[in-house]
N, C-alpha and C positions, 0 to 999 in steps of 0.2 A: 331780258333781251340778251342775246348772246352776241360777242366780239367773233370774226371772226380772223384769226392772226398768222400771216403768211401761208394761206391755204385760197387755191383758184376755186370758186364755184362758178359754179351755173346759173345762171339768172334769168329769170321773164319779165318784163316791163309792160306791163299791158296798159296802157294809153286809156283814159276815158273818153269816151263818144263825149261827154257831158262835163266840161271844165268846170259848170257851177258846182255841183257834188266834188270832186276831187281830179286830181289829177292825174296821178297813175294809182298803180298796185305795183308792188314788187314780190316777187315768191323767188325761194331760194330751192335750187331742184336740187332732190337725195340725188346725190351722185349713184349707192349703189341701186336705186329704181334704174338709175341706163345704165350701169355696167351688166345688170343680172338681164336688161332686153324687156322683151314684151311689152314694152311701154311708147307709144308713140306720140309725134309733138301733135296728134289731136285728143290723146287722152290728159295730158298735160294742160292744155289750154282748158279743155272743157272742165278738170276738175279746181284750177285756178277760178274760172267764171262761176264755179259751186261755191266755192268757198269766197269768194267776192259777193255774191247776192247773200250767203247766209248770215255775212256779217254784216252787210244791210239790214235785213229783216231782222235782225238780233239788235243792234245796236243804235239804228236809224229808226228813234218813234218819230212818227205822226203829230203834228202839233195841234193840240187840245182845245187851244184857244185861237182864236185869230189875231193876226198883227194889227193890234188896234192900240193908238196911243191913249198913255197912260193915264192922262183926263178923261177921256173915255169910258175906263175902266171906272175911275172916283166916280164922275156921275154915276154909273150904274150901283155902285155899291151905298151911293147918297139915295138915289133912287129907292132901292131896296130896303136901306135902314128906315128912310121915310114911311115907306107902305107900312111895315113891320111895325113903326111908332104910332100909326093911323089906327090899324085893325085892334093893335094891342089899346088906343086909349079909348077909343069909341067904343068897341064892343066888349070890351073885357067888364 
């Protein structure tokens, strides 16, 4: 992470639609991208909203299991070991 120490930048605060995920995004803008031009505040935003969903999809998995408490879980695993102690004494 870098300090940044007696020097003005640029900033975008992009607010989420969605307070549960998070709450803003901050990006810090190359000063020389607007001094050198060609650059406008729609390509800014849009490549802010690129680099926000990619660290979504990079970073944000998918949960694997479902939110089930943790007795839940034991029975199924009691469950299992059971079947596993069954097939293995009967049929083995």
């Amino acid at each position: 992470m870098e300090v940044v120490k007696g020097t003005t930048r640029r900033v975008i605060v992009i607010k989420s639609p969605d307070k549960h995920i998070f709450d803003e995004a901050i990006f810090l803008v190359n000063d020389a991208a607007l001094r050198e031009g060609g650059v406008t505040s729609e390509d800014i935003i849009r490549q802010a909203q690129e680099v926000a969903e990619r660290y979504v999809r990079c970073h944000i998995r998918k949960k694997r299991l479902p939110d089930l408490p943790a007795p839940v879980f034991a029975a199924i695993g009691a469950a299992i070991t059971g079947l596993i102690w069954f097939i293995s004494y009967y049929f083995a």
